[in-house]
C-alpha positions in Angstrom: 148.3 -64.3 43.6 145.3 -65.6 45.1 141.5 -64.7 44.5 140.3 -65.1 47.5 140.6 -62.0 49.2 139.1 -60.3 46.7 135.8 -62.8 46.1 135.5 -62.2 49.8 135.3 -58.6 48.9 133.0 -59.0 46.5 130.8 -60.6 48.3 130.8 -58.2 50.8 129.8 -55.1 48.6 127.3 -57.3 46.7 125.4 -58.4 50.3 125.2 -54.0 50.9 122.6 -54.2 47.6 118.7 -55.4 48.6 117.6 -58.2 47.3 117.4 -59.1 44.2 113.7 -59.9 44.0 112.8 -56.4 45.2 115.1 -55.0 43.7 113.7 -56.1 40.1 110.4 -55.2 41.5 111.9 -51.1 41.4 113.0 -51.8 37.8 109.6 -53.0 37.0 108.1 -49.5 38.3 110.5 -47.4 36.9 110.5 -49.4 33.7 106.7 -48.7 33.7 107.2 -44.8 34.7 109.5 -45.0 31.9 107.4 -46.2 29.6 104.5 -43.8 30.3 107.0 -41.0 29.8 107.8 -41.8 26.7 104.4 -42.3 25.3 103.8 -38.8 26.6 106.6 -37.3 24.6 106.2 -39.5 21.4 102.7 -39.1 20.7 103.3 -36.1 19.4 104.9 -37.7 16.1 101.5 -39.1 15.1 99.4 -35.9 15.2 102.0 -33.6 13.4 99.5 -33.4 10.6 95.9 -32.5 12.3 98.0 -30.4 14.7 98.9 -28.5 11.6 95.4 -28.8 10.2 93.6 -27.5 13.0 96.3 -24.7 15.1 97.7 -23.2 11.2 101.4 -24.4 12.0 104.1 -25.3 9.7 106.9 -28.1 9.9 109.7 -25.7 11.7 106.8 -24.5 14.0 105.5 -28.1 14.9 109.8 -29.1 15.1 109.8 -26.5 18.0 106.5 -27.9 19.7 108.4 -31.7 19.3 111.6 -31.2 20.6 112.7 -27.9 21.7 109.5 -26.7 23.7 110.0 -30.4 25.7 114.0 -29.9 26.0 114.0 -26.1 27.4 113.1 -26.6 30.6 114.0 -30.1 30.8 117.5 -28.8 30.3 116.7 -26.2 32.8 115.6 -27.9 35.7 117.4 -30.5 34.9 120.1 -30.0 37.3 118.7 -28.4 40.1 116.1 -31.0 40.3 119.3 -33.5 40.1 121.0 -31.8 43.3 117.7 -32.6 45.1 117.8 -36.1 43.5 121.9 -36.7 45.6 120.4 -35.2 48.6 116.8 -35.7 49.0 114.0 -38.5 48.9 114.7 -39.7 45.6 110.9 -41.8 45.4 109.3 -38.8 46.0 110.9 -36.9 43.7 110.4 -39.2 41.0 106.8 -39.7 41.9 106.1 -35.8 42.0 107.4 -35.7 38.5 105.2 -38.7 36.9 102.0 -36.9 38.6 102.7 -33.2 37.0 104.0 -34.5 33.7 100.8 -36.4 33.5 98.6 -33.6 34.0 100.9 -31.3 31.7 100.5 -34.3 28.7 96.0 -34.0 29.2 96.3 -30.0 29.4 98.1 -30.2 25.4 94.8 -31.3 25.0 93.2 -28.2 26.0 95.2 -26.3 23.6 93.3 -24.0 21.2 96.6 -22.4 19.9 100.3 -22.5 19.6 101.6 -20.6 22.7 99.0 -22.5 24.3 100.9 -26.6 23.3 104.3 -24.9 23.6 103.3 -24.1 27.2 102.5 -27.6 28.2 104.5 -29.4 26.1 107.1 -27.1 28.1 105.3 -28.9 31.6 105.9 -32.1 30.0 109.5 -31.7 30.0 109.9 -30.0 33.3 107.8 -33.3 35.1 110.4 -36.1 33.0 113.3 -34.1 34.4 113.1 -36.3 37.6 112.6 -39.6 36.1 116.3 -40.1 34.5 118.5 -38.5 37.3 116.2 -40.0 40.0 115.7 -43.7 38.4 119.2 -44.2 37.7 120.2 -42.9 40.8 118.3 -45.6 42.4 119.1 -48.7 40.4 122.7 -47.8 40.9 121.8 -48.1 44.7 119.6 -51.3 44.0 122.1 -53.2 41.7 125.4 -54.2 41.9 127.8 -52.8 39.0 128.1 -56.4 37.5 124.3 -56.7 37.2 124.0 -52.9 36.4 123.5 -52.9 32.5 121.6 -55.8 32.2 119.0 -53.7 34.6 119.4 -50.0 32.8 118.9 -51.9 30.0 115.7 -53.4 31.1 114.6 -49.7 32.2 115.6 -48.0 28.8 113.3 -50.5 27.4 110.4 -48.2 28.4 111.7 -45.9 25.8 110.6 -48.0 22.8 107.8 -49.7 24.7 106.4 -46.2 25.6 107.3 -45.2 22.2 105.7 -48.3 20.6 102.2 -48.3 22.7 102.0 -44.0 21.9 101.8 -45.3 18.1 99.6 -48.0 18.6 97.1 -46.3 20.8 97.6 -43.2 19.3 96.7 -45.0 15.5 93.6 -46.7 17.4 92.2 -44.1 18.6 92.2 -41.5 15.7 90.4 -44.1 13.6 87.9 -45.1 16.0 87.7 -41.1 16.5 87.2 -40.3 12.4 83.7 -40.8 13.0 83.2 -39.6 16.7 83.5 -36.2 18.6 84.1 -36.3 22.2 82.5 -33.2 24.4 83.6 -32.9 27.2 82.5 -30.3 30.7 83.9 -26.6 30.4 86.4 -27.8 27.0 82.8 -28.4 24.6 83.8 -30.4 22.0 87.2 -32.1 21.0 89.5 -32.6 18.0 90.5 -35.6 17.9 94.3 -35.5 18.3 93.4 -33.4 21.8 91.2 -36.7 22.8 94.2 -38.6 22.2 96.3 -36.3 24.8 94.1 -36.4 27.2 93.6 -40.0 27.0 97.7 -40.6 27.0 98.2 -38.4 30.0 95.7 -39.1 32.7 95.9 -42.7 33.7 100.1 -41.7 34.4 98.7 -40.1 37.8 97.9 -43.7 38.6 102.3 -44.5 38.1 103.0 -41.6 40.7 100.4 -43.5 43.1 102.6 -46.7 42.4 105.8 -45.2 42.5 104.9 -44.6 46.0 105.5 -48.0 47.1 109.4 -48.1 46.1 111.6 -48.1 49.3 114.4 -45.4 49.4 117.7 -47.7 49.3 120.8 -46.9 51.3 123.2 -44.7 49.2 125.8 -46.6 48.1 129.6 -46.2 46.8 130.7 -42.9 48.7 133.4 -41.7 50.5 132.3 -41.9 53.9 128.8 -42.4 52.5 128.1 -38.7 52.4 125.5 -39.2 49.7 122.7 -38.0 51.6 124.4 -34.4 53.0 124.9 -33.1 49.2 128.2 -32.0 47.9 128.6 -28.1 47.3 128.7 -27.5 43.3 131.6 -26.1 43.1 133.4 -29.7 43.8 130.8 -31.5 41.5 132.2 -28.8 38.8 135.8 -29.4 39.8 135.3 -33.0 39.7 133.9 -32.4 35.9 136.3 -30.2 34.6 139.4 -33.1 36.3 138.2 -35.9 34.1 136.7 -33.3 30.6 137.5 -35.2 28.0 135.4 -38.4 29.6 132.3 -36.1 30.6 132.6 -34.4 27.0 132.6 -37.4 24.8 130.1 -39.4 26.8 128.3 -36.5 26.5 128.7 -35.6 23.1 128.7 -39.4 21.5 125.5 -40.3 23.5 123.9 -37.2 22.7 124.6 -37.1 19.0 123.2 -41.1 18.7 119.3 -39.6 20.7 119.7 -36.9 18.2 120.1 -39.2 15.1 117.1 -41.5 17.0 114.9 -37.8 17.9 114.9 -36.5 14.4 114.2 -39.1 12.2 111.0 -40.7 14.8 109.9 -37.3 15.0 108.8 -37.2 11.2 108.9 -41.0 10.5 104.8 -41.0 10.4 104.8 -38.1 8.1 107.0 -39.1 5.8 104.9 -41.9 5.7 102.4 -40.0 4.8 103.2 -37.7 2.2 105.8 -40.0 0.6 103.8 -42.8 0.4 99.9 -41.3 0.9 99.5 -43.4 4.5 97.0 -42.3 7.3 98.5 -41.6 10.4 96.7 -44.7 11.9 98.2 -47.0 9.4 102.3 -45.5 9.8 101.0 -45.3 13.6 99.8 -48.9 14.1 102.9 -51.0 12.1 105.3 -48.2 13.3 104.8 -48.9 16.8 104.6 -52.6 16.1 108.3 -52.3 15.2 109.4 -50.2 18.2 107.7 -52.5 20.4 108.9 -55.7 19.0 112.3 -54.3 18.2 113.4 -51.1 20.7 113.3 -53.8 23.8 115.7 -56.1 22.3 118.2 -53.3 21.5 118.3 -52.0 24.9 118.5 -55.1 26.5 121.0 -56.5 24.2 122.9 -53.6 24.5 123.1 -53.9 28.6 124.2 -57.6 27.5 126.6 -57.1 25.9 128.0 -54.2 27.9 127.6 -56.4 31.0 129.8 -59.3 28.5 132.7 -56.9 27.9 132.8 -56.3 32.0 133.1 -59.9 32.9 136.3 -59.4 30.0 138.0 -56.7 31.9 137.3 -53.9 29.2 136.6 -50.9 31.5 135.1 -48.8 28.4 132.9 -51.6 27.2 130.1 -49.6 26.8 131.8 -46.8 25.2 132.5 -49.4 22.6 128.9 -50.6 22.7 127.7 -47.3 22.1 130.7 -47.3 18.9 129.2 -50.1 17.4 125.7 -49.0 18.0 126.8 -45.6 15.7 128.5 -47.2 12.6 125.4 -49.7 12.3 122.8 -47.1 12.0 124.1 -45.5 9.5 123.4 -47.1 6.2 119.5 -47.9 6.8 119.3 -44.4 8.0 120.2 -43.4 4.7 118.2 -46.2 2.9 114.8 -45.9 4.6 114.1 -42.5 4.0 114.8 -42.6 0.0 113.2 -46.0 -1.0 110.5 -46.0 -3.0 108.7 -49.4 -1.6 106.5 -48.4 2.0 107.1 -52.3 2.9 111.0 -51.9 2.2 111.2 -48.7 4.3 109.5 -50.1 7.3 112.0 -53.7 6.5 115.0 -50.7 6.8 113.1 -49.5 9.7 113.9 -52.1 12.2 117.8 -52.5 11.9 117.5 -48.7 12.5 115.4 -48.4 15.5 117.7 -51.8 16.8 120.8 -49.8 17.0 119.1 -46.8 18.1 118.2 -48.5 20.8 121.2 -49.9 22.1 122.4 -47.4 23.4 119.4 -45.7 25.8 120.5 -47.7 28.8 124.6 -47.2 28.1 124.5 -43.7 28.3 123.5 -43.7 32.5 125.0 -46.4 33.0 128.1 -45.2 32.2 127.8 -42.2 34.0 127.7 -44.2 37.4 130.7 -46.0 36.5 132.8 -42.9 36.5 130.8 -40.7 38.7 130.9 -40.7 42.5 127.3 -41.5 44.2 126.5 -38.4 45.3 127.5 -36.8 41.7 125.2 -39.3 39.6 122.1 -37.7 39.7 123.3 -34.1 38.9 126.1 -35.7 36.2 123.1 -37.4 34.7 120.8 -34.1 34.7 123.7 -32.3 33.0 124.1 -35.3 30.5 120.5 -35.3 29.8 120.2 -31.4 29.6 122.7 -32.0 26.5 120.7 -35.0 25.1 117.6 -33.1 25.5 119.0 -29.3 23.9 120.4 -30.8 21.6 119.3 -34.2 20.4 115.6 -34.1 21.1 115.8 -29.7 20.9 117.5 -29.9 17.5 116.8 -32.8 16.0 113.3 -32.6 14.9 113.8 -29.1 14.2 117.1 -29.5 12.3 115.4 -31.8 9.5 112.1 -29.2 9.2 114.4 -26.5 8.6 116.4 -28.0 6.5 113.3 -29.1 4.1 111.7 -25.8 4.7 114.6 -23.4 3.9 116.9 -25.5 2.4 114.6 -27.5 -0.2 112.2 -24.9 0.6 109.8 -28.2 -0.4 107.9 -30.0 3.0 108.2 -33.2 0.1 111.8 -33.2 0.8 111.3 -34.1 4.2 112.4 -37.5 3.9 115.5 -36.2 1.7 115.9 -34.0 4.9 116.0 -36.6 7.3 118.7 -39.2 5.2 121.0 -36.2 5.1 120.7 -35.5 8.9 120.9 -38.5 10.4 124.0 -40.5 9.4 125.8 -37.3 9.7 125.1 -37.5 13.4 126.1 -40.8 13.5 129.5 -40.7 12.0 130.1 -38.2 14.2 128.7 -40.1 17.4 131.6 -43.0 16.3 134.6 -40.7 16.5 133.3 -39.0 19.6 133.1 -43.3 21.0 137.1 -43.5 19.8 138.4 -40.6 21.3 136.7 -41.0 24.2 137.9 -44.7 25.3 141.0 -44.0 26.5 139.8 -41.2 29.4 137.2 -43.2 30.1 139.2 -45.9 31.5 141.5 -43.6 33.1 138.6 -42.0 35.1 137.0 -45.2 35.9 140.3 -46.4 37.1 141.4 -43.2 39.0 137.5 -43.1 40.7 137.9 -47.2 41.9 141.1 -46.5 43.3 139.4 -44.2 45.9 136.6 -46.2 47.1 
């Protein structure tokens, strides 16, 4: 049979995307939105211990403020904002969201007591709601599906970038603060861990200005290209319930791999510190050296490879990315917690965060391979009100309680964290096998109609 037909067919669905220099130039901004989101959300890790110090807390208390204070209402809003994001201006949307989690990251920095972080670190996670269901939306609409994990990839790279640069800064700027006090109008004078907040949080309002610039792209991949009227729920939940056992262990595998990554980065720097006697500006500095040099290079090479296993006709490729991405964090997440040697835990460190990694850009990309356009954003807002209840909700919180009730010892923390974390990926693995099969039979069922 001849190829021709269908290389004319490709051709024409690939000249429907914008260009590809513009359309790299979106990635670029939504990579940096990215990134500023997570350095939002990270640089919490690095101030667990004069957080403590200053507001009374305990580890469980300070495991709420990390994860679950951030995931409540980013699970919450999560798919109503997601509706707007199939129907709606999705650049605005987006840009909305960078300019009120901005101001929501400074105002932790206003915080006097507990009630009073929890409450913005709750506005942090309502603003980052947009950016996933929004971004992805877009790139789906800006790239073609043979190009499309190579740029998700790029994208999820903000994650360790963000990460990275939240550790770095973060470590510079509580040593250059040991010996200053800032004092500020109407606040008086500032701890340093809420200088550090304020100084992470306002120069985002800057990204929603930028953001600004992105064109809204036609929407793509539709029947009849009825993206833009919005699909009653009830279909989108009919739609879910037809193909379950795909939506379930995407869901599921994905989520269990951020919760493995959530709870042991959430207490990596105070491990550090009470295991080893580290400041938070030395774990801070060489642990965001590692993310930055290393997260990067597993999100891209896990859009790579994903993109590889396309070209070979294997229409669960990143399913099986996403497989291999679980066994291989398993054994230094057991190792790096438990070693005596600092230098050897931060060695076990990078395979760690490199497999971690991997996965960050799979996990949407996926989605839009199985997803109708004008389900995307909401089937990503429902996959990352998942990730976020439970992998970033639970995960920080799981390891505290577990040293704190368990071990009843906050020394055990790190004993904590090498139980927790394999055990969430071995489980991610099996959710990867069982999930292959409906994968492809969704993907294959969702091609036919288009």
């Amino acid at each position: 049979m001849s190829t021709a037909p269908a290389s004319s067919a490709d051709a024409a669905a690939a000249a429907r995307y914008p260009a590809a220099g513009y359309a790299w130039y979106v990635c670029a901004i939504l990579l940096l939105a990215y990134i500023f989101s997570f350095l939002d959300r990270t640089i919490t890790s690095l101030l667990v211990i004069p957080i403590e110090h200053d507001l009374g807390l305990n580890d469980t208390e300070m495991g709420l403020l990390q994860g679950f204070s951030f995931a409540l209402f980013y699970a919450l809003l999560g798919l109503p904002i997601a509706r707007l994001v199939d129907a709606r201006n999705r650049r605005a949307i987006v840009a909305l969201g960078i300019a009120f989690w901005s101001v929501a990251t400074a105002a932790c920095g206003t915080a006097q007591h507990f009630w009073q972080l929890f409450l913005a670190r709750v506005g942090v996670g309502a603003g980052e709601a947009t950016l996933l269901p929004g971004a992805t939306s877009l790139l789906a609409d800006y790239f073609p599906p043979r190009r499309r994990g190579l740029a998700l990839g790029v994208f999820a790279a903000g994650i360790y970038l963000g990460a990275g640069l939240a550790l770095i800064i973060g470590g510079l700027l509580l040593r250059w603060l040991a010996t200053r006090t800032l004092v500020l109008p109407l606040l008086g004078a500032l701890h340093p861990w809420q200088t550090v907040f304020i100084a992470v949080g306002a120069p985002g309002l800057l990204v929603a200005l930028l953001m600004l610039t992105v064109r809204e792209p036609e929407r793509l991949g539709t029947a009849a290209n009825k993206g833009a009227a919005g699909l009653p729920l009830g279909e989108v939940m009919r739609y879910f319930r037809a193909n379950a056992a795909t939506v379930i262990c995407h869901n599921l595998g994905f989520t269990l791999l951020a919760f493995a990554g959530y709870a042991a980065t959430a207490w990596i720097p105070t491990i550090f510190i009470r295991v080893h006697g580290w400041t938070a500006a030395a774990i801070g500095i060489r642990l965001g050296i590692i993310a930055l040099a290393v997260g990067p290079v597993g999100t891209v090479a896990g859009g790579w490879l994903a993109d590889r296993f396309e070209a070979q006709g294997r229409a669960a490729g990143k399913l099986r990315v996403g497989l291999i991405a679980a066994l291989g964090l398993i054994l230094p997440a057991i190792a790096f917690p438990l070693v005596a040697s600092p230098a050897l835990s931060l060695v076990l460190l990078v395979p760690f965060v490199f497999f971690v990694s991997v996965v960050w850009g799979l996990a949407p990309a996926a989605l839009q391979e199985v997803m109708p356009n004008e389900m995307r954003g909401q089937a990503t807002a429902v996959y990352t009100g998942v990730l976020n209840l439970v992998g970033l909700g639970l995960g920080p919180a799981s390891v505290a309680i577990i040293a704190d009730y368990v071990f009843r010892d906050p020394q055990r923390l790190n004993l904590a964290c090498a139980i927790v974390v394999p055990i969430a990926g071995l489980l991610a693995a099996l959710l990867f096998v069982l999930g292959q099969a409906p994968y492809r039979r969704t993907r294959e069922r969702l091609e036919a109609k288009l």
